[in-house]
C-alpha positions as CSV (number, residue, x, y, z in Angstrom):
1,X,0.0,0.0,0.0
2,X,2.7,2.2,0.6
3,X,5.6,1.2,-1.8
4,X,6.7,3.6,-4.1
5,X,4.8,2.2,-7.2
6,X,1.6,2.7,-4.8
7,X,2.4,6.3,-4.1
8,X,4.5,7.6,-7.2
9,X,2.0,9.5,-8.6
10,X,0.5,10.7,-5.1
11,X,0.9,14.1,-3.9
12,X,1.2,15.1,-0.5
13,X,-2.8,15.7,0.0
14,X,-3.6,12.3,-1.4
15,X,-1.0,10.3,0.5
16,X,-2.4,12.6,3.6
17,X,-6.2,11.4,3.0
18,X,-4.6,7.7,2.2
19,X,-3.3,7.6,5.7
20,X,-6.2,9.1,7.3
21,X,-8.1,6.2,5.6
22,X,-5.9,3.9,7.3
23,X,-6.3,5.6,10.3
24,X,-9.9,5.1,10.0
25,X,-10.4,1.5,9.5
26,X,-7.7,0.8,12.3
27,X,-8.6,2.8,15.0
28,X,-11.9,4.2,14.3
29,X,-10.9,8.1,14.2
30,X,-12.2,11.0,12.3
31,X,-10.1,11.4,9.2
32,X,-11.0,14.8,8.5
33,X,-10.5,15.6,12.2
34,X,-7.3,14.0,11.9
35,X,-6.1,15.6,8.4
36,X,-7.2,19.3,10.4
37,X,-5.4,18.2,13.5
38,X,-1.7,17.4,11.5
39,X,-2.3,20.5,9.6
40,X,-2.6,23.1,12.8
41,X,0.3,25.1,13.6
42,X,1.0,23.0,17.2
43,X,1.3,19.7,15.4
44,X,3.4,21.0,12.7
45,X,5.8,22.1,15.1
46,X,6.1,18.8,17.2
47,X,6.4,16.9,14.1
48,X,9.5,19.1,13.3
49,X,11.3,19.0,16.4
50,X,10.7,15.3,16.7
51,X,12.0,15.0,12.7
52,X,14.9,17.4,14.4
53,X,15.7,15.3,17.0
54,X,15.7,11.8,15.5
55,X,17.8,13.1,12.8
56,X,20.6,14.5,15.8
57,X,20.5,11.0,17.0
58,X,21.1,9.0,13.4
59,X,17.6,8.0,12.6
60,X,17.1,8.8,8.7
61,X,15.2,5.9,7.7
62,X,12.0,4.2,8.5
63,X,11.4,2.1,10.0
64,X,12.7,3.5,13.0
65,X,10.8,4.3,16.5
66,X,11.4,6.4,19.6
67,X,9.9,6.4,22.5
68,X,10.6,9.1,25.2
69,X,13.7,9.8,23.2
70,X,15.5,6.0,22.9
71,X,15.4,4.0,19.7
72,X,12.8,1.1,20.0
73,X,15.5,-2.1,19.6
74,X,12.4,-4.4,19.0
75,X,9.9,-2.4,16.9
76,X,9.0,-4.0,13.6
77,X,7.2,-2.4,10.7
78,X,4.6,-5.3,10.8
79,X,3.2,-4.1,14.7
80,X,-0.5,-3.8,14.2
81,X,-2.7,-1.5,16.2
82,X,-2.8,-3.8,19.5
83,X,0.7,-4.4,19.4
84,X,1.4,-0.5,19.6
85,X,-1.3,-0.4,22.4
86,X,0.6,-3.2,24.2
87,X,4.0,-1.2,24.0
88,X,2.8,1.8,25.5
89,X,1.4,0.1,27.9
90,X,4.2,-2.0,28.7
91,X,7.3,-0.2,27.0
């Protein structure tokens, strides 16, 4: 779904309401809320710092997790919903 044959021809609006989608289906939110929410000035600014900070600290590629600031040794690409839930619960 997300390879780059998939998304070639996507622009940044359509890969935005693609996620939001996905978002949808596996956790039940609003995607419009959600596409108004990543465009408001506070979330645009946490999603730079973070980009900012994992880039100090090596991380240039995906799949790569922080949480609180370490890498995530054991995260895989493949961790569904629940298994996201269970890490934060438990990290």
């Amino acid at each position: 779904m997300w390879s780059d044959a998939e998304c070639e021809s996507l622009g940044e609006k359509q890969i935005m309401e693609k996620a939001a989608k996905v978002a949808e289906s596996a956790t039940g939110i609003d995607p419009e809320g959600l596409l108004k929410l990543c465009h408001s000035p506070e979330v645009l600014e946490l999603i730079k710092h973070h980009a900012r900070y994992a880039r100090q600290n090596t991380v240039h590629v995906t799949p790569t997790a922080l949480y609180n600031g370490c890498k995530v040794a054991d995260f895989n690409s493949a961790w569904t919903f629940e298994d996201w839930a269970q890490f934060l619960q438990n990290p």
